[in-house]
N, C-alpha and C positions, 0 to 999 in steps of 0.2 A: 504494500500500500504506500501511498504518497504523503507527502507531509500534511496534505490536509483532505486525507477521506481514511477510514477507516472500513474493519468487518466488523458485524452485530448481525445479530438473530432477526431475523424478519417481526418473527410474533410469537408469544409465547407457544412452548411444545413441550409432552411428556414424553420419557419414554420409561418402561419398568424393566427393570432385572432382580431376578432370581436370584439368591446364592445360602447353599445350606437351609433350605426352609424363610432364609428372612426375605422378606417383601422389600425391595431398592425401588422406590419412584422415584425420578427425575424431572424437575420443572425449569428450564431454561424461559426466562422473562429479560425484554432488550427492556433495559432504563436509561434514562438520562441526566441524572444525578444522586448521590449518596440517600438522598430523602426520600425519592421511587422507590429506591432498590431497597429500605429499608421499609417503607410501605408497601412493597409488594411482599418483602419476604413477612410480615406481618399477616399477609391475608391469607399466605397458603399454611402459615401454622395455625391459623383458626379454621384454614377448611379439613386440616391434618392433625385438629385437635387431639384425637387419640391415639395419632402415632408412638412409635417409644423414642424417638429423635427426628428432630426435623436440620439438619445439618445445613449451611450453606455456606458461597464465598459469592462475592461481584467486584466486578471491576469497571472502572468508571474513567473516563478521558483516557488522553496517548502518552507520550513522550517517556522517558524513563519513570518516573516518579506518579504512575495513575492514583488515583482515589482505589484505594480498595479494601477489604476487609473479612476474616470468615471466622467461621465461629464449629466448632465440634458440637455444639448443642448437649452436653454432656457426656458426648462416648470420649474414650481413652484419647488424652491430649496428643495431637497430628495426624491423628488418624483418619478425621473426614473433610472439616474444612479447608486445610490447605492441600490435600489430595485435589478437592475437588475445585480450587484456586489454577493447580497447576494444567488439569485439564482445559478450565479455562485459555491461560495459557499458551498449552500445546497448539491449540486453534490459534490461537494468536487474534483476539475477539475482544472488546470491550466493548463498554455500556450494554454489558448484561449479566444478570442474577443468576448463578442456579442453586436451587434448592436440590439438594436430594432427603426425601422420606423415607424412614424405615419404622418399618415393623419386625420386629423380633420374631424369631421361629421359633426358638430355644435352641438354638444351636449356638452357641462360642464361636466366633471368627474369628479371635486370638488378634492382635495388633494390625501386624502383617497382613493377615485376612481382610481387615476391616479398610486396612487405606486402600488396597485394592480394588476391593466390592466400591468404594465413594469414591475415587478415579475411576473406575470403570463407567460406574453410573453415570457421571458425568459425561463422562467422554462419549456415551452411549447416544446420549441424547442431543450434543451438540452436533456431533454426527448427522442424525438424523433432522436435526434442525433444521429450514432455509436459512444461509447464511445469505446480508445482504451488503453490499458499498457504500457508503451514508458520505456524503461531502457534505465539507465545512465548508460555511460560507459566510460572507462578513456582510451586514447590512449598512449597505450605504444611502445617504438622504444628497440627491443633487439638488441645487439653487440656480436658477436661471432665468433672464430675460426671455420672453417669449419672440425676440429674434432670433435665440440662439434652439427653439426648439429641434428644427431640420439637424442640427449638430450632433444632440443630442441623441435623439431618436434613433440616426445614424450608426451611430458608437453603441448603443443598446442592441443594435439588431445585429452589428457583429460580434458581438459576443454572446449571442441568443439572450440576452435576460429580457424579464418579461415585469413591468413596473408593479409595482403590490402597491401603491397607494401614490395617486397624483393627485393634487391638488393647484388650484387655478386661483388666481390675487394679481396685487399688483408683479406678481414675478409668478414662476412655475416650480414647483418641488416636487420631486421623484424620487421614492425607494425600492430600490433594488436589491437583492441579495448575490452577492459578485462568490463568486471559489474561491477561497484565501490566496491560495498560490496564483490568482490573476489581479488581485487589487489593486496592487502596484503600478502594475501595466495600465490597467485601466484608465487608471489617476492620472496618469502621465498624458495619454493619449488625448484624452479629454481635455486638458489642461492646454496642451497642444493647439489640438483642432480649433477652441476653443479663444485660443491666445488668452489665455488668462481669466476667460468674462465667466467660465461657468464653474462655480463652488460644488465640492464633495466633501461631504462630513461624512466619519463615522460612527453609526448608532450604536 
C-alpha cells in the first residue's frame, strides 16, 4: 500500500473454529477510531454475554506507531489477545477489531494450544473477510472570484474530484476531498493557472 491508502475489512464477518470441543467465533468489524473499536467490541460481548471469554485486539491508523490494543479477556496472559493482534498483522490491515468468542468444551488447551486456537481464529476469518483499499484524502475549501470559475472547474475535472459543497456570494467556495499524496500538486497547479487569485485552505 501507499502512503496514503490502506487495507481494512469491507464489513463486519464471522467465521467459527472448532478445537478440542471449545467453540472459537470470530468477529472481524472495520472501525475508525479507538472509540468504535471499543464500542463495537462492547456490543459483541453483550450479544456473547454467556461466552467463557470474549478475547480481542484492533488496530487503528498507519505508520509505525498505530493506535492499538488487546486484551486476553481472562485466559492465560498472551495467549489470545496479542495472538490475535499479530494475525491482524500478518494481513497487514488496520482500522479493524477482531473479537474472537469462546466457549469452553472442557477440554485444556494448555498455553501453547490456546495462542494457536486465537491466531488461528483470527486468521480464519480475516481470510475469509473482503479485504478492501480505503484512500486518504485531505478536504480542501477553495475561495474564488466567479471569473476565475472556468479555472477552477478545469483543474477539478483533471483530477476527477467531484465538489461536496459549493456555495455562491459575493465570491465562490468549493470543497473537495483531494488523495493526500496529490495535495501538493494540486495547490500548486491551481495557484499556477490561477496566478495567484484562487485561495485553498485546508479543513
Amino acid at each position: 500500500m501507499s502512503a496514503d491508502s490502506f487495507l481494512t475489512v469491507a464489513r463486519r464477518h464471522q467465521q467459527e473454529l472448532k478445537v478440542n470441543r471449545s467453540r472459537f467465533l470470530a468477529t472481524a468489524i472495520p472501525v475508525a477510531s479507538r472509540d468504535a473499536a471499543e464500542a463495537a467490541y462492547q456490543e459483541v460481548k453483550r450479544q456473547y454475554y454467556d461466552a467463557t471469554h470474549n478475547c480481542f485486539a484492533y488496530r487503528i491508523g498507519l505508520g509505525e506507531q498505530p493506535d492499538f490494543r488487546y486484551s486476553d479477556d481472562g485466559e492465560p496472559s498472551g495467549t489470545a489477545g496479542k495472538p490475535i493482534y499479530e494475525a491482524i498483522n500478518h494481513f497487514e490491515l488496520t482500522d479493524v477489531l477482531v473479537v474472537v468468542t469462546r466457549y469452553f468444551g472442557g477440554v485444556k488447551l494448555g498455553t501453547g494450544g490456546l495462542a494457536r486456537a486465537y491466531r488461528d481464529s483470527a486468521r480464519a476469518v480475516l481470510e475469509a473477510a473482503e479485504v478492501i483499499a480505503r484512500i486518504i484524502r485531505q478536504s480542501l475549501r477553495i475561495h474564488f472570484a466567479h471569473e476565475q470559475t472556468s479555472v477552477v472547474m478545469r483543474l477539478l475535472a483533471e483530477f476527477e474530484l467531484q465538489p461536496e459543497n459549493t456555495n455562491y456570494g459575493d465570491e465562490v467556495t468549493i470543497d473537495v476531498a483531494v488523495r493526500l499524496s496529490l495535495v501538493e500538486k494540486f495547490m500548486e497547479q491551481m495557484r499556477d493557472r490561477s496566478l495567484g487569485k484562487v485561495e485553498v485552505e485546508a479543513l
